[in-house]
N, C-alpha and C positions, 0 to 999 in steps of 0.2 A: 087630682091635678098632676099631669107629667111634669117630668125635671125641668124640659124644654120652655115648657108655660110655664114654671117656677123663674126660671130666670128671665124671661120677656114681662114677667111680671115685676119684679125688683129692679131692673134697669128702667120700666116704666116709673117707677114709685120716686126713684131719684131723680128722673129729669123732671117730674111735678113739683120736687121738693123747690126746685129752684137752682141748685149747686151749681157752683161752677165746673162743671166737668168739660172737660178735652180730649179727644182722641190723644194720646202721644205714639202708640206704635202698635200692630195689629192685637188686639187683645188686649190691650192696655189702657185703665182711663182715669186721670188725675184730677183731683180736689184742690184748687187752691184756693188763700184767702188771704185780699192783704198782700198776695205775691209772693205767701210763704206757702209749702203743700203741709198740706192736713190730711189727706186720703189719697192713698192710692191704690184701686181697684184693678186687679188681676181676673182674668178671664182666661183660668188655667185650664178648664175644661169646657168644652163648648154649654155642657149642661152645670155647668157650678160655677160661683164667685166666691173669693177669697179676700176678706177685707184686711189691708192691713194699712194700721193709724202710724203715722208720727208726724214729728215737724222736723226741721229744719236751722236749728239758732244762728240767727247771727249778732255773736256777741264778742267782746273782747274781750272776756273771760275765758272764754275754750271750750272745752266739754272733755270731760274727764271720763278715759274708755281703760280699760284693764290698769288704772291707777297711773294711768298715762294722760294728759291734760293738752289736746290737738286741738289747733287753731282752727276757729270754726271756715277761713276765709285762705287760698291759697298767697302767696306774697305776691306784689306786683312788684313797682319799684322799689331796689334796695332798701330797707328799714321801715315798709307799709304794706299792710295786709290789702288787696284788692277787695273794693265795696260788697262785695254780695258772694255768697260759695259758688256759688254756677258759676262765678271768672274766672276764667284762665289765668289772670296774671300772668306776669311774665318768666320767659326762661332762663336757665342758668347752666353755665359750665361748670362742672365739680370745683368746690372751694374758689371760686373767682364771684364776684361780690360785681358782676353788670351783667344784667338785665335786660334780656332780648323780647323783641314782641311776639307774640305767641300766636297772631296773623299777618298776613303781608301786605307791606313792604319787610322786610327784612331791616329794622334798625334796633339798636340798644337805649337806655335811658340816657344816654349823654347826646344824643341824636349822630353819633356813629353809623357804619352802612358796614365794613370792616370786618368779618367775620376772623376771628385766633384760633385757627384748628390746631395750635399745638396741643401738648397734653400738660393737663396743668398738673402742677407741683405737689409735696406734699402729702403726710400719711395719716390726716384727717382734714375734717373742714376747721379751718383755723377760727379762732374768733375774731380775729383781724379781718378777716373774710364774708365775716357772717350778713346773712340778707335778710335776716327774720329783725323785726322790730324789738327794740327793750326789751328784755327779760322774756326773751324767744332764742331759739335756735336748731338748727338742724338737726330730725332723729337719729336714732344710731339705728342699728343691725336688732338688735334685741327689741328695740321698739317698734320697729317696721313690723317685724313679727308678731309682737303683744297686740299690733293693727288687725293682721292680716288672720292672728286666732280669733277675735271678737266677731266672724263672720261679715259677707258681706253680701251684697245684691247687684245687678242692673239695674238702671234705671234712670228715669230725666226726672230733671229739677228746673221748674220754669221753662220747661224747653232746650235743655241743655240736656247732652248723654255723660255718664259716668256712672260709679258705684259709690253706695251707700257700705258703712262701716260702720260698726259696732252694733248694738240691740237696743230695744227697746227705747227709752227717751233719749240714750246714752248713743248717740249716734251723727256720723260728719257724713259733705257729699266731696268725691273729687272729681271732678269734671275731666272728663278724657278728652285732656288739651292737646293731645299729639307730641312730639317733639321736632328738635332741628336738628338737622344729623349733622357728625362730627366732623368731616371734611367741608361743607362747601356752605353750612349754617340753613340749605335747602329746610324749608318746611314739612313734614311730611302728610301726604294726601290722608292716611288714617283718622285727620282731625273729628274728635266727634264717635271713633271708633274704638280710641285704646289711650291711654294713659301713662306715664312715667313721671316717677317722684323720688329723686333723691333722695339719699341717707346720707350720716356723716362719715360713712365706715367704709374706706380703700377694698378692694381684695387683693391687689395688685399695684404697682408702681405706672400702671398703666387704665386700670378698668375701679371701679368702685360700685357699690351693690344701691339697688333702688326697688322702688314696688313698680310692678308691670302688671297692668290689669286689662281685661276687656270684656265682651259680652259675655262667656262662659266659664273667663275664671280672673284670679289674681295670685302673684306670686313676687318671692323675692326674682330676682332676677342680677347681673352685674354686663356693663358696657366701659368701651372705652368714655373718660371722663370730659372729653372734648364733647358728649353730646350737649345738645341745650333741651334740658328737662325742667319740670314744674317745681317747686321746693309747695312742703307744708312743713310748719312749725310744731315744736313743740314746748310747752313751759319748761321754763331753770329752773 
């Protein structure tokens, strides 16, 4: 038996099984259960599959990746994690503690329309400031990076795009919520395409460092602090 009828043979075996599987993107096909993914199936060569298992937690516990303990869900409004990882929740100005929505209309948690493109204040994220729930709060520069060493992937969750982070069970999604840029609070068209996520750590009296990711890679990166980005938390 060729390669070719090795693999029309195994994609037959799973659609008898029952599974719930979905196309998500060409070559791509996901297992979910429950609403949580359990399999997701790569179709890395036209004649081979590559099976790779995990789930997805959504707990208020976290999940604990290079001795770092990240919230499994990104924050929406100030002081509450958004219900599911796949949400965007909402965005944030470095160290400014209100909450924009992360699709349009353009408004904040106070029901504001108002966009502040000054540059805000400040030579960390203050705890006066803070948007993450009890006994949470914004990672630093050392942390982004203890992230961004634990590897990571493309990939959808539920139907959402972003990267997966860390290995094995030990692993979070962030959904590539796009941002709102720093002059005019504008949404940007990439939603779905690319990702930004604050840290607590300035470079500048002007920019501050965050993770930047997308379909081919992720990286520290720094912008001016007036953008509106995602926040994920990390345990005190």
């Amino acid at each position: 038996m060729n390669k070719k009828i090795k693999t029309t043979t195994i994609l037959m075996c799973i659609f008898l099984m029952g599974l719930n599987i979905k196309a998500q993107e060409m070559r791509t096909f996901q297992y979910t259960q429950n609403g949580n993914v359990k399999l997701m199936i790569f179709l890395s060569e036209i004649d081979s599959i590559t099976f790779v298992d995990y789930s997805i937690p959504n707990t208020s516990s976290g999940v604990e990746i290079n001795g770092v303990v990240w919230a499994a869900c990104n924050v929406n409004t100030p002081g509450t994690f958004a219900s599911k990882p796949e949400d965007a929740g909402m965005f944030y100005q470095w160290n400014r503690n209100i909450g924009w929505s992360s699709s349009n209309p353009l408004e904040n948690n106070t029901g504001g329309t108002q966009w502040n493109n000054s540059i805000p204040a400040g030579n960390t994220w203050t705890s006066e400031n803070n948007v993450c729930p009890a006994g949470w709060r914004l990672p630093n520069l050392n942390e982004h990076e203890s992230l961004l060493n634990s590897g990571s992937f493309w990939g959808t969750l539920n139907g959402v795009n972003g990267r997966f982070f860390g290995n094995d069970e030990k692993r979070i999604f962030l959904p590539a919520a796009g941002y709102r840029y720093n002059t005019s609070g504008t949404l940007d068209d990439d939603v779905g395409y690319i990702g930004f996520y604050w840290s607590n750590t300035e470079i500048s009296s002007e920019n501050a460092y965050h993770i930047l990711f997308g379909m081919n890679s992720a990286y520290i990166n720094s912008l001016s602090r007036a953008y509106g980005f995602s926040v994920r938390c990390v345990k005190e």
